[in-house]
C-alpha positions as CSV (number, residue, x, y, z in Angstrom):
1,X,0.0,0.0,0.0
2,X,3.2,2.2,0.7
3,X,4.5,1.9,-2.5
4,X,1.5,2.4,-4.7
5,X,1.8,6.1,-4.1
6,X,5.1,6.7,-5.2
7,X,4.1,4.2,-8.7
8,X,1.7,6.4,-9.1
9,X,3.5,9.5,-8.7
10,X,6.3,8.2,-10.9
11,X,4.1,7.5,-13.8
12,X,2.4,10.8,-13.3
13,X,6.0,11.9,-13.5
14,X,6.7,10.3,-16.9
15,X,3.7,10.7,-18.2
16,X,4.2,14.8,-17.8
17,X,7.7,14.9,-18.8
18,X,6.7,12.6,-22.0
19,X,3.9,15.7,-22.5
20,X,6.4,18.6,-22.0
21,X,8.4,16.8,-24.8
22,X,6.2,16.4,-27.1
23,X,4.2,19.8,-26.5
24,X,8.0,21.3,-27.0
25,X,9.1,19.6,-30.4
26,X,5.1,20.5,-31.5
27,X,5.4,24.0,-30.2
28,X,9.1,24.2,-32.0
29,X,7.2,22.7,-35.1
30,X,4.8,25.4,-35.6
31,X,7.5,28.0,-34.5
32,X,9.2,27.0,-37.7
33,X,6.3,27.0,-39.8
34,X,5.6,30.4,-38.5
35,X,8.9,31.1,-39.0
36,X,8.6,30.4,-42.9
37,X,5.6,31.9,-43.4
38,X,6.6,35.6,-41.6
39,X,9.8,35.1,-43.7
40,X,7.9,34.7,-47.2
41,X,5.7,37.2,-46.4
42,X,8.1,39.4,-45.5
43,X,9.6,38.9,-48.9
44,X,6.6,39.3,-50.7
45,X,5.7,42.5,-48.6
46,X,9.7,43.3,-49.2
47,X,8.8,42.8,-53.3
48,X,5.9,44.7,-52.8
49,X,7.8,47.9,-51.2
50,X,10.6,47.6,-54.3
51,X,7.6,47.7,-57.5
52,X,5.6,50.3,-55.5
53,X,9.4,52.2,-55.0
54,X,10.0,51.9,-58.5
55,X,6.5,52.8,-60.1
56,X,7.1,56.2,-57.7
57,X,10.5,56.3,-58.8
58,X,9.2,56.3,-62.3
59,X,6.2,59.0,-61.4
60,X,8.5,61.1,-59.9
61,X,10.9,61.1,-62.4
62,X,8.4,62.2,-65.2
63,X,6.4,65.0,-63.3
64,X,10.5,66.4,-62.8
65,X,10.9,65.4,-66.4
66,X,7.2,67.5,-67.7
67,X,8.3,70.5,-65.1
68,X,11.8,70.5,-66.9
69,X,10.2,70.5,-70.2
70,X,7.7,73.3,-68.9
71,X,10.4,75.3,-67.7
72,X,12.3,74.7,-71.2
73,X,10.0,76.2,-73.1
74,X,9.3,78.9,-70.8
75,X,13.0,79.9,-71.2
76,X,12.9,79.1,-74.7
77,X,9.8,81.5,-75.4
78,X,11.6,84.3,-73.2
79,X,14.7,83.8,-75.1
80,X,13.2,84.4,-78.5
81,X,11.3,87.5,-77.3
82,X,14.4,88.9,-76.3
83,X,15.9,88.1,-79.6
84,X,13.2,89.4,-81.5
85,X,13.4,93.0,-79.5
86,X,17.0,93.0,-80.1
87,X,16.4,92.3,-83.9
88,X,13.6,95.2,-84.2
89,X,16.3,97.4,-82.3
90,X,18.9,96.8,-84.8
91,X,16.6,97.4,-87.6
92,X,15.7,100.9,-85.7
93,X,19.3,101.4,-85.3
94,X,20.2,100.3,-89.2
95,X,16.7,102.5,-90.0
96,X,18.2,105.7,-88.0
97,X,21.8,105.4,-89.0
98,X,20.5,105.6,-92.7
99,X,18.4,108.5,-91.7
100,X,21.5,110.0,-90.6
101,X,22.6,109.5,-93.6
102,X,20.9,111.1,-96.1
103,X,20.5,113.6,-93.2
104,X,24.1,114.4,-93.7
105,X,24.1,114.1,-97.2
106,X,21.3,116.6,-97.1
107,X,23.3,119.2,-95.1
108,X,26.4,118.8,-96.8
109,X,24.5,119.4,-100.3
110,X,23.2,122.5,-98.3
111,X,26.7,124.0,-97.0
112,X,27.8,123.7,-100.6
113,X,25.0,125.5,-101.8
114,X,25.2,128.1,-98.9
115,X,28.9,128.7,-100.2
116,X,27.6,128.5,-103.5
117,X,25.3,131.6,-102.2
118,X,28.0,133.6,-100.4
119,X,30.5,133.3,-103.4
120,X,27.4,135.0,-105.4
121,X,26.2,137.4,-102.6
122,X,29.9,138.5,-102.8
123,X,30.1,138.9,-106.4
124,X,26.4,140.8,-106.4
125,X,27.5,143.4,-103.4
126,X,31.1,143.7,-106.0
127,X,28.6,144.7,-108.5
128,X,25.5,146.6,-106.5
129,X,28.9,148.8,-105.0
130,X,30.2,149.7,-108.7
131,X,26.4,150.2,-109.4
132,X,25.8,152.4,-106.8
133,X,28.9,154.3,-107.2
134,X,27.9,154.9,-110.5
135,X,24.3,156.0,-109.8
136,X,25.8,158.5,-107.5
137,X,27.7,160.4,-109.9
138,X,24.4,159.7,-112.2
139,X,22.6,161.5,-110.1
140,X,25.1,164.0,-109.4
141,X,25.3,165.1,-113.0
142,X,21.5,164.5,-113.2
143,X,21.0,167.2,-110.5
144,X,22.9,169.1,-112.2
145,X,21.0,169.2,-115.8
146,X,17.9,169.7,-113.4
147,X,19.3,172.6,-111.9
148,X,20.3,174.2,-115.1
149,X,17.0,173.1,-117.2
150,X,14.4,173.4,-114.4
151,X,16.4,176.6,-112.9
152,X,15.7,175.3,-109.8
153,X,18.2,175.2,-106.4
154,X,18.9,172.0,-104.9
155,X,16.9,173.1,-101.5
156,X,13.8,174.0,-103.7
157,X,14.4,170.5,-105.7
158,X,14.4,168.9,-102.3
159,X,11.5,170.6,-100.9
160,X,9.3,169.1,-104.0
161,X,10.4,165.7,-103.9
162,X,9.5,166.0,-100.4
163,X,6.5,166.3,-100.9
164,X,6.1,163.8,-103.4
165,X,7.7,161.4,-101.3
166,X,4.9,162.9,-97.9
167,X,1.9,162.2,-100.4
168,X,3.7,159.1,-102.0
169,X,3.8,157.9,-97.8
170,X,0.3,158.9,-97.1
171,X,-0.9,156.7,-100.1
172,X,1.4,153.6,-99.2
173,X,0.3,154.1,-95.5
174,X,-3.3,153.9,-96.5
175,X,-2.8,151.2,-98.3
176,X,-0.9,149.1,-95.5
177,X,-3.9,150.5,-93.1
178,X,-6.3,149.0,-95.4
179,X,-4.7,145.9,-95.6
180,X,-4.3,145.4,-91.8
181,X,-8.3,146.3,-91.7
182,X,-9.6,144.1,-93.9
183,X,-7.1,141.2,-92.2
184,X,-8.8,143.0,-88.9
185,X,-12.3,142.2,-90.5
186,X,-12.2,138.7,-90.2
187,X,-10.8,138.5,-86.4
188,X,-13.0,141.1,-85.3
189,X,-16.4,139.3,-84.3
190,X,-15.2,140.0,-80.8
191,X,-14.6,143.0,-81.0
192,X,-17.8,144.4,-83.0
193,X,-20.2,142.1,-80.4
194,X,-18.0,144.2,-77.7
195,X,-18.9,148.1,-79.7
196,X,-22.4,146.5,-80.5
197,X,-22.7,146.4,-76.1
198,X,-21.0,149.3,-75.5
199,X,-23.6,150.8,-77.8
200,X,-26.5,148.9,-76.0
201,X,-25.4,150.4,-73.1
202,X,-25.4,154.0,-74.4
203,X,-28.6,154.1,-76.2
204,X,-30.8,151.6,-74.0
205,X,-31.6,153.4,-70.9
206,X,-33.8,156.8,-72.4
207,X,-35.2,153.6,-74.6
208,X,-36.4,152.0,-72.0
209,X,-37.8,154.3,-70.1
210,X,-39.7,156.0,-72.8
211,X,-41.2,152.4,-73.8
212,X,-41.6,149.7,-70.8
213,X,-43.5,152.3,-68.5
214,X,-47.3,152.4,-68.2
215,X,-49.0,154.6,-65.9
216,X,-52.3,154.3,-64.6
217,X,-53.8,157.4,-63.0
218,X,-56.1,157.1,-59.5
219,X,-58.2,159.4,-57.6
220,X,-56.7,159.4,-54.6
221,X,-53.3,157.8,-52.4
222,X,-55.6,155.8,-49.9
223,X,-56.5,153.6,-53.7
224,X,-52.4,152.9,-53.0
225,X,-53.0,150.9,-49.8
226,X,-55.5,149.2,-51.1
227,X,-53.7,148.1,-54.6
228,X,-50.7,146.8,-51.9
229,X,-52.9,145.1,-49.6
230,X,-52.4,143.6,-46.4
231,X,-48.9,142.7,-46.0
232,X,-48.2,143.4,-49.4
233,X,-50.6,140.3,-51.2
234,X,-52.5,142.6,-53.7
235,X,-49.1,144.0,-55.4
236,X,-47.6,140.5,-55.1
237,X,-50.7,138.3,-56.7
238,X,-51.1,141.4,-58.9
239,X,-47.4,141.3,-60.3
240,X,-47.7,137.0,-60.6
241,X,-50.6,137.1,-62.6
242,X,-49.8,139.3,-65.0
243,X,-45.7,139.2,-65.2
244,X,-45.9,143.4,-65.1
245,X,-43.9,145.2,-62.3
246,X,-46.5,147.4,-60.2
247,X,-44.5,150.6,-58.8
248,X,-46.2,152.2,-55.8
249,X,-43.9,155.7,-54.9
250,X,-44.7,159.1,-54.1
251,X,-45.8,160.3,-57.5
252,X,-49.0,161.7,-56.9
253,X,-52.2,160.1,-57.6
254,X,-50.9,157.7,-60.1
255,X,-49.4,154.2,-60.1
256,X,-46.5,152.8,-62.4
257,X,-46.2,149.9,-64.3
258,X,-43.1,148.9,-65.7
259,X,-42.5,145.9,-68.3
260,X,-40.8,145.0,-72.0
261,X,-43.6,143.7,-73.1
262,X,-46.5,146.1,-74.4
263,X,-49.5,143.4,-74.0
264,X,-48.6,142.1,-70.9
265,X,-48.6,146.1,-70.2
266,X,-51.5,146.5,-71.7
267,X,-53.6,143.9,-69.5
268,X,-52.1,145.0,-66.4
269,X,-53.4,148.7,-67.3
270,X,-57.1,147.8,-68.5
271,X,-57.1,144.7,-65.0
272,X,-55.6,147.7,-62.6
273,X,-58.1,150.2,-64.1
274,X,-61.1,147.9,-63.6
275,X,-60.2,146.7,-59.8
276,X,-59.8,150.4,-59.2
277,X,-63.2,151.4,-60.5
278,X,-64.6,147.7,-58.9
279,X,-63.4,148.6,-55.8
280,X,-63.1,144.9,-54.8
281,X,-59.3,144.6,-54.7
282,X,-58.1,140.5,-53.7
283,X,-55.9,138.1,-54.7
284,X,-59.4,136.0,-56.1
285,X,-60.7,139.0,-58.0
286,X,-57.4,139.8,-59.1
287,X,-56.7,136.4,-60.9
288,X,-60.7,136.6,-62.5
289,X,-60.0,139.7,-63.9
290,X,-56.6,139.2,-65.6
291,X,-57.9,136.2,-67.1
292,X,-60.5,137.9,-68.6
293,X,-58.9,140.6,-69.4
294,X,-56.8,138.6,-71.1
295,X,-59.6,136.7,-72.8
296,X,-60.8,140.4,-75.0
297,X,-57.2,141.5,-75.6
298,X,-56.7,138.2,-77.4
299,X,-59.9,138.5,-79.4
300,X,-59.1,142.1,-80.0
301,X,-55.5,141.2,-81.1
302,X,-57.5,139.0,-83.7
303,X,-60.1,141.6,-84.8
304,X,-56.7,144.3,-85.2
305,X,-55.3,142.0,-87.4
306,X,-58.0,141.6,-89.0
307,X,-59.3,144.6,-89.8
308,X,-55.6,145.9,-91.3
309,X,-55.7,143.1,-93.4
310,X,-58.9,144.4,-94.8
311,X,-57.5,147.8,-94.6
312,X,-54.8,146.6,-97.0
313,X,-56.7,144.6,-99.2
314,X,-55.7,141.7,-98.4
315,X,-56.9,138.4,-98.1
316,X,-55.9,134.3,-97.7
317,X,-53.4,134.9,-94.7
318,X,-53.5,132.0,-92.0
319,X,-55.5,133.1,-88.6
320,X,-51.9,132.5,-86.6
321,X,-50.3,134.8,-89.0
322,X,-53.1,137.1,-88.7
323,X,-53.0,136.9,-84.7
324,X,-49.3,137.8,-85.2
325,X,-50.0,140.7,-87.4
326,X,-52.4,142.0,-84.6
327,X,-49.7,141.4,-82.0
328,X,-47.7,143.8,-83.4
329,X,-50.2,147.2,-82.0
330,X,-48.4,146.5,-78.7
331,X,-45.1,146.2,-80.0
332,X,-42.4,149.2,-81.0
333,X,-39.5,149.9,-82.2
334,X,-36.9,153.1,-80.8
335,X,-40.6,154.1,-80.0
336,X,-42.2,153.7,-83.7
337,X,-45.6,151.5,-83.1
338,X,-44.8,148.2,-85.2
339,X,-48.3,148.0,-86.7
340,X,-48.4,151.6,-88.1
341,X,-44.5,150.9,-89.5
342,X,-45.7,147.6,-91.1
343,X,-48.2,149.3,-92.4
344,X,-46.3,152.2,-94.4
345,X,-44.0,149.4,-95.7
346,X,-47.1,147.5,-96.8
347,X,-48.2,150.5,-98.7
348,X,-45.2,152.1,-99.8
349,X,-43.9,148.4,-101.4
350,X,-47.1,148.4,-103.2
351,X,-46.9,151.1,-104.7
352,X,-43.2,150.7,-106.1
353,X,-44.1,147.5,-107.1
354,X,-47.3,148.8,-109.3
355,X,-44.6,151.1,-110.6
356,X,-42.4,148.4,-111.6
357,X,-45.5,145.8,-112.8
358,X,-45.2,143.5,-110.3
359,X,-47.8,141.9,-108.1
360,X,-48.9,144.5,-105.7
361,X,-51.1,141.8,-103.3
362,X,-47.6,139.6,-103.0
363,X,-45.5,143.3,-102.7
364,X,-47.8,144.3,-99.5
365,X,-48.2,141.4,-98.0
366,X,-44.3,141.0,-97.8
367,X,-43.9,145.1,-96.7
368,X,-47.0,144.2,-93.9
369,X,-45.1,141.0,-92.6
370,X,-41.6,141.8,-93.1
371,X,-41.3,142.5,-88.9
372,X,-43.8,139.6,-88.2
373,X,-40.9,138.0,-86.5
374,X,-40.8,140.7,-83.7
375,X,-44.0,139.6,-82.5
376,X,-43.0,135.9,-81.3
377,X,-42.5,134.9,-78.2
378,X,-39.3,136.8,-76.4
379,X,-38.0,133.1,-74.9
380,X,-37.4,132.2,-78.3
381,X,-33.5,133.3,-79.9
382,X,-32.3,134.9,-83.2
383,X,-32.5,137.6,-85.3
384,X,-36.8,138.5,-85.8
385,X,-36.0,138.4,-89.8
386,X,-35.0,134.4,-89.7
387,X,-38.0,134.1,-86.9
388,X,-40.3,135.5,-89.2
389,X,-39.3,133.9,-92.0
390,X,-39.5,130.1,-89.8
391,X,-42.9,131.5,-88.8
392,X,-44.4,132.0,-92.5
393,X,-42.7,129.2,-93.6
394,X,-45.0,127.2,-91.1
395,X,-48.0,128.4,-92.1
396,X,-47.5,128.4,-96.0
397,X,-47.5,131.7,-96.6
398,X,-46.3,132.9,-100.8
399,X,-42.5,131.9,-101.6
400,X,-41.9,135.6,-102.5
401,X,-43.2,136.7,-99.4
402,X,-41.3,134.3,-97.1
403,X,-37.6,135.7,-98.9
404,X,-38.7,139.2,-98.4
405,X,-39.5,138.9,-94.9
406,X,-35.9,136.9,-94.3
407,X,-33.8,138.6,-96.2
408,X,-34.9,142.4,-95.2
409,X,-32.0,143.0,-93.0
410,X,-29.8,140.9,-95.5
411,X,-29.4,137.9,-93.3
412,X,-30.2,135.7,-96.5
413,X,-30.2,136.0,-100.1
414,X,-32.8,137.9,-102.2
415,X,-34.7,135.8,-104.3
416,X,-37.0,138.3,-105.7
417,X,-37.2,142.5,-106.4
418,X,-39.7,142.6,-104.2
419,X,-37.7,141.5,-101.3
420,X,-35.4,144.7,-102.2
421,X,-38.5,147.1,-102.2
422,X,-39.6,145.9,-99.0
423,X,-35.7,146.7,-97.5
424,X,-35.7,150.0,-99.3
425,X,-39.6,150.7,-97.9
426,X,-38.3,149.7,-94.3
427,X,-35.9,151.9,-94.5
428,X,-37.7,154.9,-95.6
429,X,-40.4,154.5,-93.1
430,X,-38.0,153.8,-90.2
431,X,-36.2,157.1,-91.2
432,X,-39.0,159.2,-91.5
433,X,-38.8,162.8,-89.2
434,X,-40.8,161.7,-86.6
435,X,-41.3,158.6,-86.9
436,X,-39.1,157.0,-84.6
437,X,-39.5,159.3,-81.3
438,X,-37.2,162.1,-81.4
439,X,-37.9,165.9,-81.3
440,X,-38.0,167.6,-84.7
441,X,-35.5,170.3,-82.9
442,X,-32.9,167.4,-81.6
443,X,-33.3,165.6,-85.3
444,X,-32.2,168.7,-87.3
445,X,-29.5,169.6,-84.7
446,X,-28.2,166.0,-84.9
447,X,-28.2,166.2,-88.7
448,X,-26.6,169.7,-88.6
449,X,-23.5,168.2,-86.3
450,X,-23.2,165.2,-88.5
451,X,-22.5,167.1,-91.6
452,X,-20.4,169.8,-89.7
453,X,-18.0,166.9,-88.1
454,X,-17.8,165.0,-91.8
455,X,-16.5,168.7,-93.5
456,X,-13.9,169.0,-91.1
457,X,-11.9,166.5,-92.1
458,X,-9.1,167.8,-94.8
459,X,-9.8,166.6,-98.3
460,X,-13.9,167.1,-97.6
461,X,-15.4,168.9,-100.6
462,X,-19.3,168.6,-99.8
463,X,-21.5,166.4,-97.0
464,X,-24.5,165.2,-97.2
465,X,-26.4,163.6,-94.2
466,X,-29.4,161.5,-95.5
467,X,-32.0,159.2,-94.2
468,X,-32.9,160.3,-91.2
469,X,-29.2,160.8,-90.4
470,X,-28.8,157.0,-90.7
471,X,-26.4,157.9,-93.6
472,X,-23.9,160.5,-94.4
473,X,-22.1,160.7,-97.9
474,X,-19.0,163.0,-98.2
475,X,-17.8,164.3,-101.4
476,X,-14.4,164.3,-101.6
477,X,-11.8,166.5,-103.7
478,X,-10.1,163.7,-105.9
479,X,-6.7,165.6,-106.6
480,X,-6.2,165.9,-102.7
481,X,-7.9,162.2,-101.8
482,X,-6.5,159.1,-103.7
483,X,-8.6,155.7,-103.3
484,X,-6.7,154.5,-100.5
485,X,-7.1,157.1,-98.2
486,X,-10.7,157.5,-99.2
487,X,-10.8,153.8,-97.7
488,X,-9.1,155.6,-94.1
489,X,-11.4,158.6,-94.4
490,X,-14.1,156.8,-94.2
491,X,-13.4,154.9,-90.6
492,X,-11.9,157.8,-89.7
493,X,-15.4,159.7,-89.9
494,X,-17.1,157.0,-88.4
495,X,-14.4,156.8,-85.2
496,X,-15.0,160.4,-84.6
497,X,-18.8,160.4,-85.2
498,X,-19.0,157.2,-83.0
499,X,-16.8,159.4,-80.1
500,X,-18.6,162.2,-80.2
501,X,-22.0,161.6,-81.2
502,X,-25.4,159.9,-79.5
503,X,-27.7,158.3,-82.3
504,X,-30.4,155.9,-82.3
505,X,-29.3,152.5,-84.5
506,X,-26.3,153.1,-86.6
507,X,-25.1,155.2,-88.9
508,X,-23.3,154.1,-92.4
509,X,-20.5,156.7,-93.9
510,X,-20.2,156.6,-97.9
511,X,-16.5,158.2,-98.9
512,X,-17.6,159.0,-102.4
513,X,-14.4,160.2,-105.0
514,X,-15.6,161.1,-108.4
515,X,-13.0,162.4,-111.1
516,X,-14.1,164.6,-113.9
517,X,-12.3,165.0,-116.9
518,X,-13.5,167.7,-119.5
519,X,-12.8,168.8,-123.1
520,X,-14.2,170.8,-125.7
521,X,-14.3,169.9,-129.4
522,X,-14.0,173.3,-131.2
């Protein structure tokens, strides 16, 4: 029983050892398998690692290959720009050294012809000195045959050629000054609109007082209050609705009212005369009667026109024109009513044209609306002769009558005689004594010291102040006045009569020389 233990613990021995043994040579049996296996795949993972090394390699070395290529032909591309700016600047170069060149050519050809020159100026100043030289002693011996044939001293033979040479001058000097004025003529557009102002300036103020005044007369200073209202809003809805300045000063019983424009004038007169005799003086009542003021001037405007058409004889004109041709009653000219000067030219056209055979309904009309243009609207610009014409034009008036009424103050061609007779009738009715306002006493008095300053010039053989004084024409002795200076004469008198003298318009000055040469047959 004692040893059965110790068997059994023996075996058990064994039997473990036996199991360590064999779990070692299994365990060292799959360690070697495992062994082979982590070493092939460890090559294949090695293989792996040297084709994915390789296909970068290869990658890598064409993107460095493409970027060297890139870079190439950026360099390359530079490299012929460069070569293709230095190829145009030798071609600039070989184009400026062959300009230099012929440019030295050129002056070289010049120097030689410059000496060319001085060698000749030489030999001409060798022969203008033996010239001269021999003209002096010419001219010595000359004076000296004069002496003895024209028994004349040298001082008195000086003294004449003197004045041959003064009067010689004067006529060369005129000349020259006649030159530089007609050069002067077509730079002087500034100048004339700057004398044209100037003579605004002189002229306009007795003009304007003498034709943009109205007054209206009331029975007593209180109606002043009134006509200003309460804080002023009579004068100021007053002087709105009609565009006319209302003047309320200490000139007794009577109220002034000042404006360019004779209509607008005109209804402020008759609308103040009416609220003054109403009594009812308000803004309201102001504004009604204006309006219909208005209203009857416009239908008498129509009626004026008219009735001077029927005057006239005249019929087929365009109600417009007609209205126009009424308009003109409150419009004047240096104080001339426009109607009654239409009106003369109307009839003294006609009649030179039933002088001359030509239509006397076509010649009237043209005289009546030659001035038509003065009657449009203020706002619009440019000279009344092209407005006119624009304005007939519209309205289809005759061909012959549409010329005459642009080209009256010549700022068109004539197309017609008619168009002439109506200038010549404008002028003759616009210069009439009296008809433009002017005391007969001032008009011959201003005629008188026309013609007086025109004589006093030297050379002035007869004056002659005509047209109203809107022309002079001065005679002049021919043997004292050549042709030249009868061109300097002329602005000469103008200067002085434009220095000295005050004068509606203008005034033209006509230099006339006449030679006479007479002979008798016997």
């Amino acid at each position: 029983m004692g040893m059965e233990p110790l068997y059994l613990a023996g075996i058990a021995f064994g039997i473990g050892i036996i199991a360590f043994l064999l779990g070692w040579k299994i365990n060292s049996s799959i360690g070697k398998v495992s062994v082979e296996n982590g070493k092939l795949e460890a090559k294949k993972l090695l293989e792996e690692a040297e084709k994915e090394s390789r296909t970068l390699k290869k990658e890598k070395l064409l993107e460095v290959k493409d970027e060297w290529l890139k870079q190439k032909q950026k360099f390359d591309n530079e490299l012929n720009h460069k070569r293709q700016k230095i190829q145009n600047y030798e071609k600039q170069v070989e184009n400026r050294e062959e300009n230099l060149d012929k440019k030295v050519e050129v002056i070289n050809q010049r120097e030689r012809a410059v000496k060319e020159l001085e060698k000749r100026n030489e030999a001409e100043q060798e022969t203008i000195k033996r010239k001269h030289s021999e003209l002096d002693r010419l001219i010595h011996d000359q004076n000296i045959r004069l002496e003895k044939t024209a028994a004349l001293t040298a001082d008195e033979a000086k003294k004449m050629l003197m004045e041959n040479m003064i009067d010689k001058a004067k006529s060369e000097a005129s000349q020259y000054v006649s030159e530089l004025r007609d050069k002067a003529k077509l730079e002087s557009k500034k100048e004339a609109q700057k004398i044209i102002v100037q003579a605004i300036q002189r002229t306009a103020v007795d003009h304007s007082v003498e034709t943009t005044v109205s007054v209206v007369q009331i029975q007593n200073d209180e109606m002043k209050g009134r006509i200003i209202g309460r804080e002023g809003r009579n004068i100021r809805a007053f002087e709105a609705a009609t565009g006319v300045d209302v003047i309320v000063d200490d000139t007794p019983e009577a109220v002034i009212l000042s404006a360019f424009d004779q209509f607008r004038r005109e209804v402020a007169r008759i609308s103040l005369e009416r609220l003054i005799s109403d009594g009812r003086i308000h803004p309201a009542r102001i504004e009604e009667v204006v309006i219909k003021v208005k209203s009857e001037l416009e239908e008498e405007i129509l009626k004026e026109g008219e009735n001077t058409l029927i005057q006239l004889g005249l019929h087929g004109v365009n109600n417009e024109l007609t209205k126009h041709i009424g308009r003109m009653k409150y419009r004047s000219s240096y104080g001339q009513n426009l109607l009654q000067h239409s009106i003369e030219v109307a009839y003294l056209t006609g009649i030179m044209a039933a002088e001359l055979g030509f239509d006397t309904t076509i010649a009237k009309k043209a005289g009546l609306m030659h001035d038509i243009g003065k009657t449009i609207d203020r706002d619009v610009e440019g000279p009344h002769a092209l407005l006119g014409y624009d304005l007939a034009k519209k309205y289809r008036e005759h061909p012959i009558v549409i010329n005459a009424i642009g080209s009256h103050h010549e700022d068109m061609e004539m197309e017609h005689p008619i168009s002439a007779l109506v200038q010549a009738a404008d002028a003759i009715s616009g210069a009439r004594p009296g008809a433009r306002r002017e005391p007969l006493e001032s008009y011959v008095k201003r005629l008188e010291n026309l013609e007086s300053l025109a004589t006093s010039f030297e050379g002035v053989a007869k004056t002659y102040a005509i047209q109203a004084g809107r022309e002079i024409r001065v005679v002049v002795e021919p043997d004292k006045v050549d042709d030249n200076y009868s061109d300097q004469l002329a602005n000469e008198i103008a200067e002085k009569i434009q220095e000295e003298m005050e004068y509606p318009g203008q005034i033209k000055v006509v230099v006339i020389r006449e030679v006479r040469k007479i002979s008798y047959a016997k």
